[in-house]
KEPA-619770 format. One record per residue (C-alpha): residue in three letters; chain; x, y negated, z. Coordinates in steps of 0.1 Angstrom, whole numbers, plus 5000, padded with zeros to 4 digits. Layout:
N
REC   aa  ch    px    py    pz
REC  Ala   A     X     Y     Z
...
REM end
This chain:
370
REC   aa  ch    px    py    pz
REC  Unk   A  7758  3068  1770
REC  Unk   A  7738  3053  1796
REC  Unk   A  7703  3041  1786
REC  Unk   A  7684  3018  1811
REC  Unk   A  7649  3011  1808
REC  Unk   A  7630  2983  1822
REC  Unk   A  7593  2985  1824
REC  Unk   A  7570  2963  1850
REC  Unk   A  7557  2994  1871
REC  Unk   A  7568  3025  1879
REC  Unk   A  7530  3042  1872
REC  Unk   A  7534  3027  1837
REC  Unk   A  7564  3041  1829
REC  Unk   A  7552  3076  1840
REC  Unk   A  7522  3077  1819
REC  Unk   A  7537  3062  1792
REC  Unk   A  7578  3066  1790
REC  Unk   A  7587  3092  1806
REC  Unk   A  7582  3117  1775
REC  Unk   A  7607  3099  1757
REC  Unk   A  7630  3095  1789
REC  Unk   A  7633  3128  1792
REC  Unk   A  7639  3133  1756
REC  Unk   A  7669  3109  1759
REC  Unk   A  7687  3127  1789
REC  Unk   A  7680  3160  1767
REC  Unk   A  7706  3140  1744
REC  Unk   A  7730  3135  1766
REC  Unk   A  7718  3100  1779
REC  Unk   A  7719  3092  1814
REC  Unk   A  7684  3072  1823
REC  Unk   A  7678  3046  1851
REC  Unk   A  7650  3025  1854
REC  Unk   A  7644  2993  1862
REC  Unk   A  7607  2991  1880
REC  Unk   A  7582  2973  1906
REC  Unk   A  7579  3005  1931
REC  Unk   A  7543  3017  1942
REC  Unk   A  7541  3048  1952
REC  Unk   A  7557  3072  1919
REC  Unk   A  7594  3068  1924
REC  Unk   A  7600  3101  1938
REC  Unk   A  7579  3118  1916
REC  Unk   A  7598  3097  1883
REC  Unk   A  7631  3109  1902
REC  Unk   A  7626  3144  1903
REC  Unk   A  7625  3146  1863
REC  Unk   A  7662  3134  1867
REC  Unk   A  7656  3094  1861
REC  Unk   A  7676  3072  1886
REC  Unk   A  7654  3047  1899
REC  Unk   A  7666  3012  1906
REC  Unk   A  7633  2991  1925
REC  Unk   A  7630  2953  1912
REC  Unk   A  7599  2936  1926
REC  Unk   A  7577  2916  1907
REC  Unk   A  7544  2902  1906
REC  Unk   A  7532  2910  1866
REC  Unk   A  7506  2885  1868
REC  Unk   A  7527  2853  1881
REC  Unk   A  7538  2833  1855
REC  Unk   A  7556  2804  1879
REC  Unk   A  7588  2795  1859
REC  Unk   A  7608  2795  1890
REC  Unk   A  7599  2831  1899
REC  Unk   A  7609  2843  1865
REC  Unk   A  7639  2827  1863
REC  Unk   A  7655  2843  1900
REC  Unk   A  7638  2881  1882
REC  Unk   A  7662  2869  1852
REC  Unk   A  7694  2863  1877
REC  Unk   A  7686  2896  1897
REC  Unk   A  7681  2917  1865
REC  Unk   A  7714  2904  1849
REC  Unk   A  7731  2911  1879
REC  Unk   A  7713  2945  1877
REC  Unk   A  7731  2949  1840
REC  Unk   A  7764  2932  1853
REC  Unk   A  7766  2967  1877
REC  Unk   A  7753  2994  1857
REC  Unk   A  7769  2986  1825
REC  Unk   A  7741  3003  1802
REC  Unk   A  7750  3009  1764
REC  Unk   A  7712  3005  1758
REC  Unk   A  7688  2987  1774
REC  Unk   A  7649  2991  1765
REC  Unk   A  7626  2961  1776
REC  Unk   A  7591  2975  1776
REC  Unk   A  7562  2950  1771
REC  Unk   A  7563  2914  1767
REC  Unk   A  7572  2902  1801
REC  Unk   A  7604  2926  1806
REC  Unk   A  7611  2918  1773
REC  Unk   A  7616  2875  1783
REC  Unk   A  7631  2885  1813
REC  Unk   A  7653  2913  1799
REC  Unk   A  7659  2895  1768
REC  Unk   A  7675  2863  1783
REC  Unk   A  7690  2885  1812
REC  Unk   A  7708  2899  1784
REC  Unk   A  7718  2868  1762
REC  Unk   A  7754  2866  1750
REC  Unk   A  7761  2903  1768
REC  Unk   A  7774  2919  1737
REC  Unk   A  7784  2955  1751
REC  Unk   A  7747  2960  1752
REC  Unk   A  7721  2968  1724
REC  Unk   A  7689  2956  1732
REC  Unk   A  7656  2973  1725
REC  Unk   A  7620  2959  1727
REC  Unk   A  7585  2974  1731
REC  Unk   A  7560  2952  1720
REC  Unk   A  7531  2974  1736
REC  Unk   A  7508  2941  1725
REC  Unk   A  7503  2906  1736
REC  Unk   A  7480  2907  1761
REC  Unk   A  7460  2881  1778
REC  Unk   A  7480  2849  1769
REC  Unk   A  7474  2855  1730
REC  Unk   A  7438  2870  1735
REC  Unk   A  7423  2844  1763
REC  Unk   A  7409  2814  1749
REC  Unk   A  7415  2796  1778
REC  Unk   A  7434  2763  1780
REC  Unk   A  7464  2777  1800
REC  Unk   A  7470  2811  1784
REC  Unk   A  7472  2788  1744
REC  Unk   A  7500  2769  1763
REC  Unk   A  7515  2797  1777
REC  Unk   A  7514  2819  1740
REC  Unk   A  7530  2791  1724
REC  Unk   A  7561  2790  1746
REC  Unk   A  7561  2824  1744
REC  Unk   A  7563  2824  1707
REC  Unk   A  7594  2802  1710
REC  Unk   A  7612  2822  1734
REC  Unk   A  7604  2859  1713
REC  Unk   A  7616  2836  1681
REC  Unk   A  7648  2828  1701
REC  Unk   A  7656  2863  1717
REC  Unk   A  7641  2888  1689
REC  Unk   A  7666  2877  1667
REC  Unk   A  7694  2897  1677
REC  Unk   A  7677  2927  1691
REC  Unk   A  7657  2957  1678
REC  Unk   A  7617  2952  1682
REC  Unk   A  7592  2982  1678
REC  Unk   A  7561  2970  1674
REC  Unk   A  7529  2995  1673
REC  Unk   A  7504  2979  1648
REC  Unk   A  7506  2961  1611
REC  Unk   A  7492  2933  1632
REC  Unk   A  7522  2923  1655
REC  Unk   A  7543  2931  1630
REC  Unk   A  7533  2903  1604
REC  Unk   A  7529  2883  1633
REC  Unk   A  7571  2887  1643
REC  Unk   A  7576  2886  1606
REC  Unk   A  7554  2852  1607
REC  Unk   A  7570  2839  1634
REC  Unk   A  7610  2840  1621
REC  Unk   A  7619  2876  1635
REC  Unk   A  7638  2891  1609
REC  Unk   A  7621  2918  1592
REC  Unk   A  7657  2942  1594
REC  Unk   A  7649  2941  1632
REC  Unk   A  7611  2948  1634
REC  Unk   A  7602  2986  1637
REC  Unk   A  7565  3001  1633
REC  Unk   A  7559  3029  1651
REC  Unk   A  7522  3032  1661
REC  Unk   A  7518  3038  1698
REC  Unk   A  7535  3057  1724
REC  Unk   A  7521  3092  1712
REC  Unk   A  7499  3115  1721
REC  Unk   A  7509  3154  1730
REC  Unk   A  7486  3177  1712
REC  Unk   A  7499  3206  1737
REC  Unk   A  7480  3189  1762
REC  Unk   A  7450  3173  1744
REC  Unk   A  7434  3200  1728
REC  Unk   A  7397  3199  1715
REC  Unk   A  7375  3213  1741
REC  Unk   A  7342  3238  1722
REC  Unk   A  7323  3227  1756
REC  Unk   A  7288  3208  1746
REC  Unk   A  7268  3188  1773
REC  Unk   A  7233  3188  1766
REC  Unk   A  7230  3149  1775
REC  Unk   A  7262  3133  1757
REC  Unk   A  7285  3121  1778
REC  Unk   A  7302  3084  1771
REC  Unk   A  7335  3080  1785
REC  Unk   A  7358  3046  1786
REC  Unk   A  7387  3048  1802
REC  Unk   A  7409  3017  1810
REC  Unk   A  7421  2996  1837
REC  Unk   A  7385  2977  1850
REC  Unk   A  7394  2942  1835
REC  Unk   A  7376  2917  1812
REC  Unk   A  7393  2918  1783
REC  Unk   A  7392  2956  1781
REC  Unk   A  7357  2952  1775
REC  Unk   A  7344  2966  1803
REC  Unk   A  7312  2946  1809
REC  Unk   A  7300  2949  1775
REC  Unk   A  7303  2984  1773
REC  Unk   A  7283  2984  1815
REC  Unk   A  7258  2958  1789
REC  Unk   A  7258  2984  1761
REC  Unk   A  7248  3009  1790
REC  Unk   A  7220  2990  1804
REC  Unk   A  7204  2984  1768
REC  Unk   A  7203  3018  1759
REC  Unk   A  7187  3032  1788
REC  Unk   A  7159  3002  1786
REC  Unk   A  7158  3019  1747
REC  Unk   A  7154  3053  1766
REC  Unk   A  7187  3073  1753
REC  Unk   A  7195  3098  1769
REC  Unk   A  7236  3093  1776
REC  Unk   A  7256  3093  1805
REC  Unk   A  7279  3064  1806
REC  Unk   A  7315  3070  1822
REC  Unk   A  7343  3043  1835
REC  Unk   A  7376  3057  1843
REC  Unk   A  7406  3035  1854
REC  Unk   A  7415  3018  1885
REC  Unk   A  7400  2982  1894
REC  Unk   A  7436  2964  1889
REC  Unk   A  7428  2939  1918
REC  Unk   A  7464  2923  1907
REC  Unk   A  7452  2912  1875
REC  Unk   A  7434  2879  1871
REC  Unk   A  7406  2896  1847
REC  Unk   A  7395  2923  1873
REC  Unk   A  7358  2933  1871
REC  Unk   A  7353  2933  1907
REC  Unk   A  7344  2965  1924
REC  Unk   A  7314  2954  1939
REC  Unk   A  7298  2946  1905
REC  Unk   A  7313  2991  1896
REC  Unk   A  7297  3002  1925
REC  Unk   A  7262  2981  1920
REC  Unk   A  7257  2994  1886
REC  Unk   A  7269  3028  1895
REC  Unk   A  7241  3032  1924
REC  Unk   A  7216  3017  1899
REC  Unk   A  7223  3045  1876
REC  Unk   A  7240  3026  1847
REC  Unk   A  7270  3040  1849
REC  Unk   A  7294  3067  1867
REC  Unk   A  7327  3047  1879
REC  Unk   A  7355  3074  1884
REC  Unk   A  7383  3051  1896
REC  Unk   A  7413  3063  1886
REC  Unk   A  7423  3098  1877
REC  Unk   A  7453  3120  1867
REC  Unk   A  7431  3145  1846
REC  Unk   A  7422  3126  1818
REC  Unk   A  7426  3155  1794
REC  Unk   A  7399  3172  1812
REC  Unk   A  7376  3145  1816
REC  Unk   A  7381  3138  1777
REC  Unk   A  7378  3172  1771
REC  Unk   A  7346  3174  1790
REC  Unk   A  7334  3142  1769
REC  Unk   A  7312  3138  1740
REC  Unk   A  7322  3106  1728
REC  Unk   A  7354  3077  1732
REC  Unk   A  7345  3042  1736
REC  Unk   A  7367  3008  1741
REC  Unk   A  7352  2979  1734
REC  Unk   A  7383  2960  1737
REC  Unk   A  7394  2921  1726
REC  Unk   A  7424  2921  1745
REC  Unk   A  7455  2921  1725
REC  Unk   A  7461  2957  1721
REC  Unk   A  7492  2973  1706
REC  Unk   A  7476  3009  1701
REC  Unk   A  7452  3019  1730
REC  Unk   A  7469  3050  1745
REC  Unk   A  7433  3065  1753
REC  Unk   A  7422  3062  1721
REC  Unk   A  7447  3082  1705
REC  Unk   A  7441  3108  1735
REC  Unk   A  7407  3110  1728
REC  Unk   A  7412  3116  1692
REC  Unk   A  7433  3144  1696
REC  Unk   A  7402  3162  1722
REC  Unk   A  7385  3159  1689
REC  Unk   A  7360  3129  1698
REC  Unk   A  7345  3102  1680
REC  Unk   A  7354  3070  1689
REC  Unk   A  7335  3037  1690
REC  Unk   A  7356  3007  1694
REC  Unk   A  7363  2976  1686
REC  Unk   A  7376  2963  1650
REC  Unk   A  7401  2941  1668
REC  Unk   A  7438  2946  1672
REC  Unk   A  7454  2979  1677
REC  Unk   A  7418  2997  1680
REC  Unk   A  7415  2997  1643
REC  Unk   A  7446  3016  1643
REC  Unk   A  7431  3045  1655
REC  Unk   A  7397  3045  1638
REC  Unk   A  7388  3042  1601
REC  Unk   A  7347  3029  1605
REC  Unk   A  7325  3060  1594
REC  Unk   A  7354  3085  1591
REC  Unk   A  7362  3093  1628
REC  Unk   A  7344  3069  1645
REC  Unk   A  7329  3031  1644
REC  Unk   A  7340  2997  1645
REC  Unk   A  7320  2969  1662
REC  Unk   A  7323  2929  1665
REC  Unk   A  7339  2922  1696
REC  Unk   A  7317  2909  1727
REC  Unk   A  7291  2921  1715
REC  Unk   A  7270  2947  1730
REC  Unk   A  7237  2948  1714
REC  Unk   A  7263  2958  1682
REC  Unk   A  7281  2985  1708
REC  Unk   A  7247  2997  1720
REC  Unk   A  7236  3003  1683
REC  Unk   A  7268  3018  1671
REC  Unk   A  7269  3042  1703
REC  Unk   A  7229  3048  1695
REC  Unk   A  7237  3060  1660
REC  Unk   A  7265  3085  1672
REC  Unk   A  7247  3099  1703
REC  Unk   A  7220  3104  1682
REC  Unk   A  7242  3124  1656
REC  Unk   A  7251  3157  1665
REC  Unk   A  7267  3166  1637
REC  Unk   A  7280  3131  1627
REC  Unk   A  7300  3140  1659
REC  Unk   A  7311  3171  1653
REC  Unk   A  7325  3159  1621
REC  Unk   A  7341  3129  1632
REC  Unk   A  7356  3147  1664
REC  Unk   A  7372  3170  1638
REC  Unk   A  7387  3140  1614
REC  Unk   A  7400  3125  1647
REC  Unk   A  7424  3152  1656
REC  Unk   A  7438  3152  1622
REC  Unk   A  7441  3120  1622
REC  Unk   A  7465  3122  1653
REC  Unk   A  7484  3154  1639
REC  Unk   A  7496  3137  1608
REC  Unk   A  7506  3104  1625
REC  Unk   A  7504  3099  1666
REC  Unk   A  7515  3129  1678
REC  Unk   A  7541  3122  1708
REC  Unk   A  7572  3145  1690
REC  Unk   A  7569  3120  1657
REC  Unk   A  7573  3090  1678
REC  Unk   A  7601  3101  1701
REC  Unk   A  7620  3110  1669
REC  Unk   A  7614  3076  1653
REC  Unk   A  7625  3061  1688
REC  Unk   A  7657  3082  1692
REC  Unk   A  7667  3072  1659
REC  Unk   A  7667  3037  1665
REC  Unk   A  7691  3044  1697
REC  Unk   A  7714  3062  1678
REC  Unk   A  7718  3038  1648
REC  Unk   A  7725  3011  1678
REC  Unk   A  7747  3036  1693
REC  Unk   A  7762  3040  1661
REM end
């Protein structure tokens, strides 16, 4: 059986697909990827995953471009011949889905890892683009297997004329509880950490706002950005504004890192203050299982994680005077912490952990397979 994957980029797939990649070829499956290279393709390859490089720019949405990634990935399909193919994310899922139309020796399977900017922008171009998109997913989801990762998406597929037979909720790509273990280690000034790519929608200058309110308040907190800027996205936070509020003492920007464990586990608190359509924020669930509290948004996917005053707090989106108060009450709070740190990680045990969603996921090949 030969299992191809397409996912946008390669670093993607690492952090968040490879687990169950590996799973697969531990079945018997033979796994190639479909990816825009950067600079992980040898390192993906050494775990045994045939690499195939298909360039893209994520962000372009010029219908011309999309449609010659469409004719290259069919032609891609037309040589390898996979038994299942697994479109990760909205955009491989259009591509992949109508590179796949009418192929019927392969089972499609879709990702919906959330919908992103064109459903979460309120700007004139992205409600034009969501409602084509909504369209195309009603045409293509039809005949294919679709795992969303909230209650959200999946009313919304159900909503839209998806049939409910072909709509599977398992609730984010898992967390490994080997690896993010609760750390006993106690600063004496908390320390807030957000990790994310540095865009808008991620919430990232409300939670630099938050930041800035409650050291006018005089909290004592250190305030922590991890992620990479993501100049290729049309939402970047630009650097210059990281590094100005950084050398004013607002925050600490990281960039990105490949120890997130650690830095979690050297963290007092989680914090996204996210309004971008989430399917289940992969840090969150991380941060959970180190045992932290969380403060977030009650917004799509982010609720999945966090029931308000159990294991953390919710907050109104875009607003930080709410995140700064939220954050106040919980820095504040060392055992209110404690406690919700604890209700965090068994929250993840009995639900997230990355062993219960590879087994969900490897059923749903084998009933295809089947």
């Amino acid at each position: 059986m030969k299992l191809l994957f397409y996912v946008t980029e390669d670093w993607y797939f690492l952090s968040h697909r490879l687990p169950l990649a590996q799973a697969a070829m531990n079945e018997g499956y033979e796994v190639v990827l479909v990816t825009n290279i950067t600079s992980f393709r040898s390192e993906i390859e050494k775990y045994g995953v045939r690499v195939i490089p298909f360039s893209g720019d994520r962000k372009s949405i010029n219908p011309f471009n999309m449609a010659l990634q469409v004719l290259k990935l069919k032609r891609v399909i037309a040589q390898e011949k996979p038994d299942l193919l697994h479109l990760v994310s909205l955009k491989p899922m259009l591509i992949g889905g109508l590179a796949a139309l009418n192929i019927k020796s392969v089972k499609v399977v879709n990702t919906l890892t959330g919908l992103g900017w064109s459903f979460s922008s309120k700007k004139v171009i992205a409600s034009t683009i969501s409602k084509v998109l909504s369209v195309l997913l009603k045409r293509l989801l039809r005949e294919s297997d679709t795992i969303v990762q909230n209650e959200e998406d999946y009313q919304w597929l159900i909503a839209l004329g998806v049939p409910e037979n072909k709509v599977k909720l398992i609730k984010g790509s898992g967390v490994d509880v080997k690896v993010f273990l609760p750390s006993k280690s106690k600063n004496k000034v908390p320390v807030v950490t957000c990790a994310a790519r540095m865009i808008v929608e991620k919430g990232i200058l409300d939670f630099i706002d938050a930041a800035k309110i409650l050291k006018r308040r005089g909290v004592a907190a250190k305030f922590q950005l991890i992620g990479s800027s993501d100049a290729g996205n049309r939402s970047a936070v630009p650097e210059a504004y990281l590094i100005d509020c950084q050398e004013k003492g607002y925050i600490s920007w990281l960039g990105h890192r490949t120890d997130i464990a650690e830095l979690l586990q050297q963290s007092d608190i989680a914090c996204l203050p996210s309004f971008y359509r989430e399917g289940v924020p992969k840090v969150l669930l991380e941060a959970a299982a180190v045992g932290l509290p969380i403060v977030t948004t009650d917004w799509v996917g982010c609720r999945e994680v966090v029931q308000h005053g159990h294991n953390g707090v919710l907050v109104p989106i875009k607003n930080p005077v709410a995140l700064a108060d939220a954050l106040e009450e919980v820095i504040l709070n060392v055992d209110k912490r404690q406690r919700m740190g604890e209700e965090s990680r068994k929250m993840v045990l009995e639900g997230f952990t990355l062993e219960q969603v590879i087994n969900q996921t490897l059923y749903i090949y084998k009933a295809l397979a089947a």
